[in-house]
TIVO-2410 file (N, C-alpha, C; in nm, 3 decimals):
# residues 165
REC num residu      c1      c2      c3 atome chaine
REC   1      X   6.122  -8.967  14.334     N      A
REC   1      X   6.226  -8.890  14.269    CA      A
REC   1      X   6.334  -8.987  14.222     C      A
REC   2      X   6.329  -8.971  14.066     N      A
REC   2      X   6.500  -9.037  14.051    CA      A
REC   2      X   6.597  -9.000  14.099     C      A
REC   3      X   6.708  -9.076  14.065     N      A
REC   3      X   6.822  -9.063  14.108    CA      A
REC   3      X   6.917  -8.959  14.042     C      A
REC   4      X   6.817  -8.984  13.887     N      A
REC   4      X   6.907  -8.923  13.786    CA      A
REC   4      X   6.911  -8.716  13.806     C      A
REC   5      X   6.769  -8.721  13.854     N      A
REC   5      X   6.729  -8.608  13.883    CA      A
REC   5      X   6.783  -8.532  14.009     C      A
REC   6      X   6.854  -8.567  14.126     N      A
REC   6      X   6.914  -8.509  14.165    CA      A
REC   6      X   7.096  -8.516  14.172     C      A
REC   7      X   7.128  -8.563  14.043     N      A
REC   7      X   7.214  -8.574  13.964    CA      A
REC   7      X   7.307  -8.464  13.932     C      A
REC   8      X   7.247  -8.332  13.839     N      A
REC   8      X   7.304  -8.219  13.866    CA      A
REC   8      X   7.373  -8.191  13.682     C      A
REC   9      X   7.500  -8.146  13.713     N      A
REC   9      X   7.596  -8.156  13.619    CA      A
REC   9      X   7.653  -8.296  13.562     C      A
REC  10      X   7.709  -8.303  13.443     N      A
REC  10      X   7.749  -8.391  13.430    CA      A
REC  10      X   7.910  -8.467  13.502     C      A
REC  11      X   7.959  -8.388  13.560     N      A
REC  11      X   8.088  -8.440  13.658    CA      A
REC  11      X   8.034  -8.458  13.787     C      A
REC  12      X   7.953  -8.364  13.797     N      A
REC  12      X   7.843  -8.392  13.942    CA      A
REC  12      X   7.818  -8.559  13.942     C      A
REC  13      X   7.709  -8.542  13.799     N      A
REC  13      X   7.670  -8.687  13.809    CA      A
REC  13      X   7.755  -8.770  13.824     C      A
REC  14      X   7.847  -8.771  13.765     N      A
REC  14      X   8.005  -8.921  13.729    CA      A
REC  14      X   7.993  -8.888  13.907     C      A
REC  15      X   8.041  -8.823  14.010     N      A
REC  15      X   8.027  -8.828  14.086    CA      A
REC  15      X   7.953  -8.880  14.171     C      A
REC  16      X   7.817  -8.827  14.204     N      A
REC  16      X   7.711  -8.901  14.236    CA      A
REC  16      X   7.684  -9.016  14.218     C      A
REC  17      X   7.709  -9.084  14.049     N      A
REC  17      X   7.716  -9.190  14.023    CA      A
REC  17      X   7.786  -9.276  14.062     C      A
REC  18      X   7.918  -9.251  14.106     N      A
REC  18      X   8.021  -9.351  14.169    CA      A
REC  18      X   8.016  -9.333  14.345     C      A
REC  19      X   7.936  -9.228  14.359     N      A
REC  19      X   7.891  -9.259  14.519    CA      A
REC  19      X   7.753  -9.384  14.549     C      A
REC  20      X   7.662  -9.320  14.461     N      A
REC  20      X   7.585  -9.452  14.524    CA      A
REC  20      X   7.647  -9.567  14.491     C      A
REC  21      X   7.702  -9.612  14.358     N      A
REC  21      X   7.767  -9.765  14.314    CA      A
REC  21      X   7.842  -9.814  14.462     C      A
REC  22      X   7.978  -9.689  14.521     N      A
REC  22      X   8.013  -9.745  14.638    CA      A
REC  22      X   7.937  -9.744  14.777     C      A
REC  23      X   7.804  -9.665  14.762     N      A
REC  23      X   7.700  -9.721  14.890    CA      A
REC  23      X   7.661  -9.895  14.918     C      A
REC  24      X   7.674  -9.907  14.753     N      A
REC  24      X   7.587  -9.999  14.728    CA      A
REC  24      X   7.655 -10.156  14.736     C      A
REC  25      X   7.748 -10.109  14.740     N      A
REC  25      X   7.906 -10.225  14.709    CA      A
REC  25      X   7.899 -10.255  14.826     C      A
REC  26      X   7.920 -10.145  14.954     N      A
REC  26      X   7.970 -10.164  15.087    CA      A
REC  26      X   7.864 -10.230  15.162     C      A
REC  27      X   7.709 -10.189  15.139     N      A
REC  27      X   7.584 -10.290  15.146    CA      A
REC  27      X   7.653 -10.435  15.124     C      A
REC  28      X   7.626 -10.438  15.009     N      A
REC  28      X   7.598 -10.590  14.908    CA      A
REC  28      X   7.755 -10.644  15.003     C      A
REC  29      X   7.875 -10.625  14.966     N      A
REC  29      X   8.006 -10.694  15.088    CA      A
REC  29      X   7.939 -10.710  15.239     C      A
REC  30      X   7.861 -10.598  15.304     N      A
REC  30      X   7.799 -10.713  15.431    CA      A
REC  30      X   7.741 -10.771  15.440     C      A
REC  31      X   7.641 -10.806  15.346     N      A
REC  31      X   7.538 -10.918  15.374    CA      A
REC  31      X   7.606 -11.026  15.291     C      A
REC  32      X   7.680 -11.000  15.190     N      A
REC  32      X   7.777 -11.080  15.144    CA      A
REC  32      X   7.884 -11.165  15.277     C      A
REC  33      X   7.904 -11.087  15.352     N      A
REC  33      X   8.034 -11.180  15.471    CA      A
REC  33      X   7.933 -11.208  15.535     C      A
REC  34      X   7.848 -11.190  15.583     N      A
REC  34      X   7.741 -11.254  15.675    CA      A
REC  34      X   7.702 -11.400  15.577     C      A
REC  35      X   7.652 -11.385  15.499     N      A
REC  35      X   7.644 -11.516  15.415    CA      A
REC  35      X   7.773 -11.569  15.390     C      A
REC  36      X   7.879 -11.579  15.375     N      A
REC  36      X   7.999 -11.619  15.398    CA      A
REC  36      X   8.005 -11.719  15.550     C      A
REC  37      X   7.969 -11.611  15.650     N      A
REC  37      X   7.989 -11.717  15.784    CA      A
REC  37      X   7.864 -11.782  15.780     C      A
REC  38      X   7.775 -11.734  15.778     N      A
REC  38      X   7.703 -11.823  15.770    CA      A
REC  38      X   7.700 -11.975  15.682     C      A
REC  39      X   7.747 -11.953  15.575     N      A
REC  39      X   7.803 -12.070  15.493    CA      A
REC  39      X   7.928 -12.156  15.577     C      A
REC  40      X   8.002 -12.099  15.636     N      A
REC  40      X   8.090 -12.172  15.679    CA      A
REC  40      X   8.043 -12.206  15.830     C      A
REC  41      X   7.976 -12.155  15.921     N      A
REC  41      X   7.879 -12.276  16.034    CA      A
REC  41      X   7.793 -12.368  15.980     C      A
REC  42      X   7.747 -12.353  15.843     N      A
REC  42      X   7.667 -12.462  15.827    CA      A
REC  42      X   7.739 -12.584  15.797     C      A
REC  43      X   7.915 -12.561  15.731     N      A
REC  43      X   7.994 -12.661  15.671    CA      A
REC  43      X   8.061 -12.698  15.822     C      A
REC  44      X   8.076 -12.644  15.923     N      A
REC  44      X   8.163 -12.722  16.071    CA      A
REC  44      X   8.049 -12.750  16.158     C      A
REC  45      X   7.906 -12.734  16.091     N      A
REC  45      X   7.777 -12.802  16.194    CA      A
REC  45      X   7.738 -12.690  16.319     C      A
REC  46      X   7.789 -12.545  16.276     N      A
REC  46      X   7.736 -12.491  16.399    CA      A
REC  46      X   7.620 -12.406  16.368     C      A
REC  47      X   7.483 -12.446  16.411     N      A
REC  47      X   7.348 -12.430  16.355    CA      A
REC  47      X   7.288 -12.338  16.402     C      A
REC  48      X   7.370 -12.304  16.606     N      A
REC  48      X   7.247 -12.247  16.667    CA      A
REC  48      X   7.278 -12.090  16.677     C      A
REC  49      X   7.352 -12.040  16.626     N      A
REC  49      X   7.442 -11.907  16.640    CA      A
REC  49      X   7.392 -11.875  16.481     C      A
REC  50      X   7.380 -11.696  16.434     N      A
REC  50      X   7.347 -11.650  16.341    CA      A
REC  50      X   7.477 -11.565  16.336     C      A
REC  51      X   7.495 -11.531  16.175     N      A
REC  51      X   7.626 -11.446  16.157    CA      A
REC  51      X   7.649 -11.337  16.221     C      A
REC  52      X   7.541 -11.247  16.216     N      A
REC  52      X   7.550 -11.166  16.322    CA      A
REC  52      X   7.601 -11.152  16.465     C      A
REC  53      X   7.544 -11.252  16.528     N      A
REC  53      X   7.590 -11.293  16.670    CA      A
REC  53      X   7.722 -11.336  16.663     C      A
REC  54      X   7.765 -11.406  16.532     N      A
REC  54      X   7.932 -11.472  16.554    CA      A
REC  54      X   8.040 -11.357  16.541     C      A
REC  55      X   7.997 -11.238  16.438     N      A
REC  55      X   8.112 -11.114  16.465    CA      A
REC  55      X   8.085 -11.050  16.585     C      A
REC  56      X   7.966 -11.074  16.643     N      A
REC  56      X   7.995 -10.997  16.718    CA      A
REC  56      X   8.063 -11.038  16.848     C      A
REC  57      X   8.100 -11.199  16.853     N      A
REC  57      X   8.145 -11.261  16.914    CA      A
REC  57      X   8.336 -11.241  16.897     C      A
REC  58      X   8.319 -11.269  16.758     N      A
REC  58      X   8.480 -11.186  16.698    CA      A
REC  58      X   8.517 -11.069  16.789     C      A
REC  59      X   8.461 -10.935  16.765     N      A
REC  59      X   8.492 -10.824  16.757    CA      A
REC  59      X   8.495 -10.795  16.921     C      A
REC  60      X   8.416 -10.921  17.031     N      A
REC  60      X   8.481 -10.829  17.152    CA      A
REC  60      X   8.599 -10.948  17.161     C      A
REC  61      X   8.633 -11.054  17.137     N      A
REC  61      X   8.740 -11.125  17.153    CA      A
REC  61      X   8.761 -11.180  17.300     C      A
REC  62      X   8.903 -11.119  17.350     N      A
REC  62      X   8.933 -11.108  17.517    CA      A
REC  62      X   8.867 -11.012  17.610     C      A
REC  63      X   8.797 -10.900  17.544     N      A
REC  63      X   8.751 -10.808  17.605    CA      A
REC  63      X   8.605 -10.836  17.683     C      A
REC  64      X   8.635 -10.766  17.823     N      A
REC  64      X   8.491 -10.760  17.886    CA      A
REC  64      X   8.469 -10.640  17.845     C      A
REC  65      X   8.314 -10.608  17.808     N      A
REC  65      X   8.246 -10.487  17.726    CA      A
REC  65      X   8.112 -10.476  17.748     C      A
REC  66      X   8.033 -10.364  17.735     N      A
REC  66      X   7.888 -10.352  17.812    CA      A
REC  66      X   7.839 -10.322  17.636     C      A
REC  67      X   7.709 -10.324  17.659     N      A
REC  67      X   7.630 -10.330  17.477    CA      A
REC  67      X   7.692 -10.146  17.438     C      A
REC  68      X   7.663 -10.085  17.547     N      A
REC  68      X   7.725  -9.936  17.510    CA      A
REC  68      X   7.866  -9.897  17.477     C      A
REC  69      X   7.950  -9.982  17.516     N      A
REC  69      X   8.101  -9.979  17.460    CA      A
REC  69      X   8.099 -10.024  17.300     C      A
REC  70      X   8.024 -10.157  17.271     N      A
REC  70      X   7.999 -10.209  17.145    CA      A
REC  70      X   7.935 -10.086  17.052     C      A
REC  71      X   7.836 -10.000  17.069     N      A
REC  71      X   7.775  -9.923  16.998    CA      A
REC  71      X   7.880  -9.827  17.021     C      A
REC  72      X   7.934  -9.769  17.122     N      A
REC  72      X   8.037  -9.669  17.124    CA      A
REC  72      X   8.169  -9.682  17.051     C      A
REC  73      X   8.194  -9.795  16.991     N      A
REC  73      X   8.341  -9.841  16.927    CA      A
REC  73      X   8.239  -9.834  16.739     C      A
REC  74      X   8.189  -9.834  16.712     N      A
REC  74      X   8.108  -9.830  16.609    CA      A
REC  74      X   8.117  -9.966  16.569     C      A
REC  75      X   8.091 -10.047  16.643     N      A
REC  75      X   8.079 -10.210  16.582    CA      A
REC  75      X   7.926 -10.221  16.502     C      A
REC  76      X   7.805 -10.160  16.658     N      A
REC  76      X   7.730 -10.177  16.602    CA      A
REC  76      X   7.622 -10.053  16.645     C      A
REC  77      X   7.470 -10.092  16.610     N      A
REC  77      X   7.348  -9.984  16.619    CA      A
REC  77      X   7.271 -10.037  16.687     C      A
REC  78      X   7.207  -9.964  16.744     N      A
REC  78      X   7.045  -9.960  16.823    CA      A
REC  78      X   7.044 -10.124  16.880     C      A
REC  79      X   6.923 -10.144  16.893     N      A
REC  79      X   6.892 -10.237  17.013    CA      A
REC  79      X   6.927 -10.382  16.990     C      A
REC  80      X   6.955 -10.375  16.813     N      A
REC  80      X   7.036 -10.508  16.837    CA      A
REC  80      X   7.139 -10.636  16.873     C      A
REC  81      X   7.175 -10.480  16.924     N      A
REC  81      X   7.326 -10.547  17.004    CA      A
REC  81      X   7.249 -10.597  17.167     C      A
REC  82      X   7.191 -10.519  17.229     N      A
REC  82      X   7.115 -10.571  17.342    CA      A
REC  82      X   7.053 -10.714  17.322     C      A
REC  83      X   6.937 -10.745  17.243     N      A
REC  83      X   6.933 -10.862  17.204    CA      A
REC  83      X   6.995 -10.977  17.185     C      A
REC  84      X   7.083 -10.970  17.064     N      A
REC  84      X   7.204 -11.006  17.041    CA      A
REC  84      X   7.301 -11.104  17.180     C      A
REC  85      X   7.324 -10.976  17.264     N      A
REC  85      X   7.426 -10.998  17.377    CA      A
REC  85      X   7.336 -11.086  17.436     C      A
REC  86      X   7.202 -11.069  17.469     N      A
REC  86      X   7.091 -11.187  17.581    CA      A
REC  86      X   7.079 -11.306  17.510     C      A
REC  87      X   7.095 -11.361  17.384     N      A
REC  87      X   7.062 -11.437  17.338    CA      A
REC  87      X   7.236 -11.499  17.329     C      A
REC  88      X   7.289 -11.449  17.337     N      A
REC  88      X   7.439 -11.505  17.325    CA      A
REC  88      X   7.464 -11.581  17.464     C      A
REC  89      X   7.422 -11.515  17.573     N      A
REC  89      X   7.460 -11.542  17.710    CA      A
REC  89      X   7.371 -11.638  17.734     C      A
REC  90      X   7.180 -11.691  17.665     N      A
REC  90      X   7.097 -11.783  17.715    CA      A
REC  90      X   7.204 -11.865  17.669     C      A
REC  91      X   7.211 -11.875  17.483     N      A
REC  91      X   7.293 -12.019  17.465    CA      A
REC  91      X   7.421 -12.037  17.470     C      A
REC  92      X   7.482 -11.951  17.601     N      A
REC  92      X   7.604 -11.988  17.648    CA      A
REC  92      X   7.744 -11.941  17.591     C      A
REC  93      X   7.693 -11.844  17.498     N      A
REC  93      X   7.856 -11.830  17.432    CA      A
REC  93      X   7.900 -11.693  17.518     C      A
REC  94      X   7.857 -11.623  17.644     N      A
REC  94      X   7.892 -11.507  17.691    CA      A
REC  94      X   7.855 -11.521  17.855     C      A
REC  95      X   7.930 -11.500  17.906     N      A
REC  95      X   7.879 -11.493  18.076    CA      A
REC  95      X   7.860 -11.303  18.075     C      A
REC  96      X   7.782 -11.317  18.141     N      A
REC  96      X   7.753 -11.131  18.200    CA      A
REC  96      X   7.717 -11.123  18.347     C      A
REC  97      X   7.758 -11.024  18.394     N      A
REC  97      X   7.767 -10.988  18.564    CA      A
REC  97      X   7.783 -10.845  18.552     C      A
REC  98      X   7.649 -10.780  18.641     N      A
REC  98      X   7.678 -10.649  18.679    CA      A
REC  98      X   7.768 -10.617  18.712     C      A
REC  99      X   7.745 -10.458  18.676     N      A
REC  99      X   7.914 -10.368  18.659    CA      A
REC  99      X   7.869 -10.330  18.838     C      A
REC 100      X   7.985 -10.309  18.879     N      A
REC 100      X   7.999 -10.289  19.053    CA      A
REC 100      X   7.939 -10.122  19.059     C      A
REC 101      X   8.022 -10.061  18.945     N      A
REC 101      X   7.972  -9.892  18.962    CA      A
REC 101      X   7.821  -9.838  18.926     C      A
REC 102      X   7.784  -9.929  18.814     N      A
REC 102      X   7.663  -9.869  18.782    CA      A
REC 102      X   7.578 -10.032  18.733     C      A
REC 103      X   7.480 -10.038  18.832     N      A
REC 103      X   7.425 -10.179  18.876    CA      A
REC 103      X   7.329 -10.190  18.756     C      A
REC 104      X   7.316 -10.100  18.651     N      A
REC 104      X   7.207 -10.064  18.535    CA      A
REC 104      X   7.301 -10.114  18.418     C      A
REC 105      X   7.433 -10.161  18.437     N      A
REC 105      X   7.510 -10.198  18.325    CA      A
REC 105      X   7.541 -10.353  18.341     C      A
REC 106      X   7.551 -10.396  18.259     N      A
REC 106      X   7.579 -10.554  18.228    CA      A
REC 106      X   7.727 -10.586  18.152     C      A
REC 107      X   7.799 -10.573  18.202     N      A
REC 107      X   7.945 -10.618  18.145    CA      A
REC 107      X   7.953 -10.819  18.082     C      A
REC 108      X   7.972 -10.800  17.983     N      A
REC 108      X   7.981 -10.957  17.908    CA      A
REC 108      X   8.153 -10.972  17.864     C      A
REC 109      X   8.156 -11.097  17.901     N      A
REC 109      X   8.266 -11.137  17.806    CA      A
REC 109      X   8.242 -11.327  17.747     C      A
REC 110      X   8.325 -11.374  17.625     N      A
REC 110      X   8.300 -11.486  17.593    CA      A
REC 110      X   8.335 -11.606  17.692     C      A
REC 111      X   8.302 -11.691  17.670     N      A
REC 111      X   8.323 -11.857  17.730    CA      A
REC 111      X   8.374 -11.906  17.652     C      A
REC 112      X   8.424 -12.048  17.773     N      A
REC 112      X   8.468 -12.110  17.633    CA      A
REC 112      X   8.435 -12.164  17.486     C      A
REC 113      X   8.299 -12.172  17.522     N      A
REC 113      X   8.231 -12.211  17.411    CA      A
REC 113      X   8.218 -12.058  17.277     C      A
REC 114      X   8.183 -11.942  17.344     N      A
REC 114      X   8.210 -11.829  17.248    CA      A
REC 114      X   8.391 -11.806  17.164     C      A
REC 115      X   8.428 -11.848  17.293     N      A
REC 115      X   8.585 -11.871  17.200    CA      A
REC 115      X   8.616 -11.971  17.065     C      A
REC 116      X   8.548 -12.055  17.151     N      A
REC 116      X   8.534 -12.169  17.012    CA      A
REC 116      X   8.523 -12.082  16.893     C      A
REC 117      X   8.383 -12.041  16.875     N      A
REC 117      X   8.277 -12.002  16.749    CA      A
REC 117      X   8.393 -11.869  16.693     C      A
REC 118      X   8.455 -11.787  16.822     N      A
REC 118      X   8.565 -11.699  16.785    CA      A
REC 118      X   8.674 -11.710  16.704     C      A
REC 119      X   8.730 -11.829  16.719     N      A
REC 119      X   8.797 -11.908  16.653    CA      A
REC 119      X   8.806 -11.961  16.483     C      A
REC 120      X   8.677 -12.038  16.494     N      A
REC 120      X   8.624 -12.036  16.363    CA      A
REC 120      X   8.643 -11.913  16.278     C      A
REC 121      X   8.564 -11.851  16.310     N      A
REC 121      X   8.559 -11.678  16.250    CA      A
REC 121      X   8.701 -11.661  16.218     C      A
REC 122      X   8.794 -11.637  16.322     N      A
REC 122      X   8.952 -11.622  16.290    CA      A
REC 122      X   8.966 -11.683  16.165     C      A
REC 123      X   9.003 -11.801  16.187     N      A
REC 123      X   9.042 -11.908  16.093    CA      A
REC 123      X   9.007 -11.867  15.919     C      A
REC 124      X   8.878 -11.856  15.935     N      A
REC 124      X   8.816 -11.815  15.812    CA      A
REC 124      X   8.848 -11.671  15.761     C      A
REC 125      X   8.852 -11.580  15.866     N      A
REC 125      X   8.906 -11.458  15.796    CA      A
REC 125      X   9.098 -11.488  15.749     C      A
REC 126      X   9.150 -11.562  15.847     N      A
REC 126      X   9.292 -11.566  15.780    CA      A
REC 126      X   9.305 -11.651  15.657     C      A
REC 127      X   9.166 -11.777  15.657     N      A
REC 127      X   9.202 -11.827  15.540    CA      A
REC 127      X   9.179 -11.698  15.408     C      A
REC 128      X   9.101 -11.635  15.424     N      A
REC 128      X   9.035 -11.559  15.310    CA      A
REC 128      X   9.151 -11.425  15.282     C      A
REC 129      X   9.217 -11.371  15.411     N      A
REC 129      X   9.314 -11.303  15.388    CA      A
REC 129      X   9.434 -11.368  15.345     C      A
REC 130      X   9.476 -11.489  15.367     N      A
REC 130      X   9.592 -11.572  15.253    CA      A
REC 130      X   9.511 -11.624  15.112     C      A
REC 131      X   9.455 -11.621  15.083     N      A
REC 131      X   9.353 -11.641  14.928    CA      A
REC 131      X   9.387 -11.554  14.869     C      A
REC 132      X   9.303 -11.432  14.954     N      A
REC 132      X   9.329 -11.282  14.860    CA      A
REC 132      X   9.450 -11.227  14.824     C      A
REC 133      X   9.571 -11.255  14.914     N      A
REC 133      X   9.748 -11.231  14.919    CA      A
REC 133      X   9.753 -11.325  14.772     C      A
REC 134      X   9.771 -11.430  14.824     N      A
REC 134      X   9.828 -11.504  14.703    CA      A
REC 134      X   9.771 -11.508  14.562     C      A
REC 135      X   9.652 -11.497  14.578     N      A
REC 135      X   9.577 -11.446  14.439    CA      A
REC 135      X   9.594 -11.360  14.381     C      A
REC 136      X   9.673 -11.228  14.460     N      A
REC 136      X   9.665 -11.076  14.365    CA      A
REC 136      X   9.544 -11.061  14.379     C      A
REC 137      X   9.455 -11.056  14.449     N      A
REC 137      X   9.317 -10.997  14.442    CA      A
REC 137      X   9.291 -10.854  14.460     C      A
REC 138      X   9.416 -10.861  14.613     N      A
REC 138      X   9.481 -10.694  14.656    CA      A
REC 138      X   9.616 -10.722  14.696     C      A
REC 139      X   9.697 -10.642  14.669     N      A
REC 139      X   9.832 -10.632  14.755    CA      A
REC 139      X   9.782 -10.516  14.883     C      A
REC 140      X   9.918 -10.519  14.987     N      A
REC 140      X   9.924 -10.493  15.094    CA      A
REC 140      X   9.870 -10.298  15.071     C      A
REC 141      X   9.919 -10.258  14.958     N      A
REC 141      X   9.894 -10.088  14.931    CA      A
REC 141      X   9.745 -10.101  14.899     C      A
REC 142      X   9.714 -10.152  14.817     N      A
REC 142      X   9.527 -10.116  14.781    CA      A
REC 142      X   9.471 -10.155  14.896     C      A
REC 143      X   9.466 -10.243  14.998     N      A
REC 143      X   9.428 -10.285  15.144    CA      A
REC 143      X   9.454 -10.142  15.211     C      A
REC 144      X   9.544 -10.091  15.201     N      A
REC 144      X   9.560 -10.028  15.284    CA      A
REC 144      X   9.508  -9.854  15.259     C      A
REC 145      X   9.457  -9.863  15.078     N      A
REC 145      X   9.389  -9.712  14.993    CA      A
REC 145      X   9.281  -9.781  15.046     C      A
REC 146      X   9.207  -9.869  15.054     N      A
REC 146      X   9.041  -9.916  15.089    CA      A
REC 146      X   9.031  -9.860  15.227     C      A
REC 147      X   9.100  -9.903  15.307     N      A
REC 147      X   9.074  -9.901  15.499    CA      A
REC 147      X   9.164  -9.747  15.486     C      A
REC 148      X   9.219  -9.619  15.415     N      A
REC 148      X   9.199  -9.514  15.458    CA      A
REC 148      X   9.059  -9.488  15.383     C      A
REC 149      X   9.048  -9.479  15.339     N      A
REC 149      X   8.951  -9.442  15.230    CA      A
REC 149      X   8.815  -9.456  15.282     C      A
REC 150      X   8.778  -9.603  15.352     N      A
REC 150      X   8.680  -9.579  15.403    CA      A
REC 150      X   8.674  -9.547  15.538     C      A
REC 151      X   8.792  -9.532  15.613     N      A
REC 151      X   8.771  -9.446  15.737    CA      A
REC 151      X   8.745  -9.292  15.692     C      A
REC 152      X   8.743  -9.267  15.600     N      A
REC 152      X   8.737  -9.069  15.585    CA      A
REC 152      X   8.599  -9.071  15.512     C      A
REC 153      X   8.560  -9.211  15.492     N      A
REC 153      X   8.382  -9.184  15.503    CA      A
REC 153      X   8.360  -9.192  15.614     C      A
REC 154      X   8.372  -9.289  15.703     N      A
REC 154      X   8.264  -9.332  15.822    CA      A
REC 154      X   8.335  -9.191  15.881     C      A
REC 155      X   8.459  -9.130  15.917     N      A
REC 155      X   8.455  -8.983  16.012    CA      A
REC 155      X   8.326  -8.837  15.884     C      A
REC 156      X   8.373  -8.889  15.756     N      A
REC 156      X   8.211  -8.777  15.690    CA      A
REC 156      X   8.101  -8.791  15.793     C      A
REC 157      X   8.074  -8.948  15.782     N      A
REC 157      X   7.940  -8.959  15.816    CA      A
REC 157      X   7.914  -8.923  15.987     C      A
REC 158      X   7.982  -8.975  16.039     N      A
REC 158      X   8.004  -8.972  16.133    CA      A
REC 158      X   7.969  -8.799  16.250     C      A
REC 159      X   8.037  -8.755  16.158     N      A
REC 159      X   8.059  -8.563  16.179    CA      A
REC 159      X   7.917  -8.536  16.138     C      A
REC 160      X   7.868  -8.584  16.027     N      A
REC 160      X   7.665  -8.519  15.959    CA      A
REC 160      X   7.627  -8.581  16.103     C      A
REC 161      X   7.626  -8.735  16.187     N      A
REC 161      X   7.531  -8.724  16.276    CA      A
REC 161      X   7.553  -8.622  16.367     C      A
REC 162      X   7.664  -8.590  16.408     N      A
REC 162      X   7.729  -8.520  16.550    CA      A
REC 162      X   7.681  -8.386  16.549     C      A
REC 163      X   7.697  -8.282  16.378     N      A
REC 163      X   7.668  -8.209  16.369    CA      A
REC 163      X   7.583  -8.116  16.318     C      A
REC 164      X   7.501  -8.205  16.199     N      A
REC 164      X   7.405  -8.146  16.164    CA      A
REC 164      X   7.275  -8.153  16.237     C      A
REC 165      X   7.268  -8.242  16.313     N      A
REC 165      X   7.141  -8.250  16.402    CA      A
REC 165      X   7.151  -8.158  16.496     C      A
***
């Protein structure tokens, strides 16, 4: 089935049409910043960590967190965060120690060495957020129409899993 075909009206369509373009944008920008860090461990020599593993190294920061807090904060999905977290802790960027209450949970937080790679990440997002400032790429108001804008998708989407199933 095309696309065009469940299309509809023609304001429908302009509609439709500017929904998939922004499906497709918000795709293409993550594998886009993933290739981004990844470009930038290959330029400071850090080989053995994948982009993936480095936000997700970002995103718990100071925090001790179990893989179910990570999927529960909507960082991330399904079993790759489990993975992910075991392969972080073989090559050292995460210590983990059972949770005292429930001996079936694994609480992680970074090392020093995950701080490091944390770091990096920082660095690079503030360089890229002073680029974009000083460039006019966005001022502080369109930053701030994007991040409402796409929080009142992810609560859409969010509400279809909760409730239509």
């Amino acid at each position: 089935m095309s696309i065009h075909s469940t299309l509809g009206t023609p304001a429908r369509s302009g509609f439709m049409t500017g929904y998939l373009e922004a499906l497709a944008l918000v795709e293409r920008l993550h594998r886009l910043l993933l290739d981004v860090i990844k470009d930038e461990f290959e330029r400071t020599n850090v080989l053995d960590i994948n982009a993936v593993q480095a936000l997700l190294l970002f995103n718990i920061g100071d925090n001790e967190v179990t893989a179910g807090e990570l999927k529960s904060r909507g960082y991330y999905q399904g079993s790759n965060v489990s993975y992910n977290l075991k392969k972080l802790v073989e090559m050292g960027y995460m210590h983990h120690q059972r949770c005292e209450i429930d001996r079936r949970s694994v609480r992680v937080k970074l090392t020093p060495k995950g701080r490091e790679i944390r770091a990096i990440v920082d660095k690079l997002f503030q360089r890229h957020a002073d680029g974009i400032e000083k460039k006019n790429v966005l001022r502080a108001e369109g930053l701030l129409d994007i991040t409402d804008s796409l929080k009142r998708v992810e609560r859409y989407w969010t509400d279809q899993i909760r409730y239509i199933y």
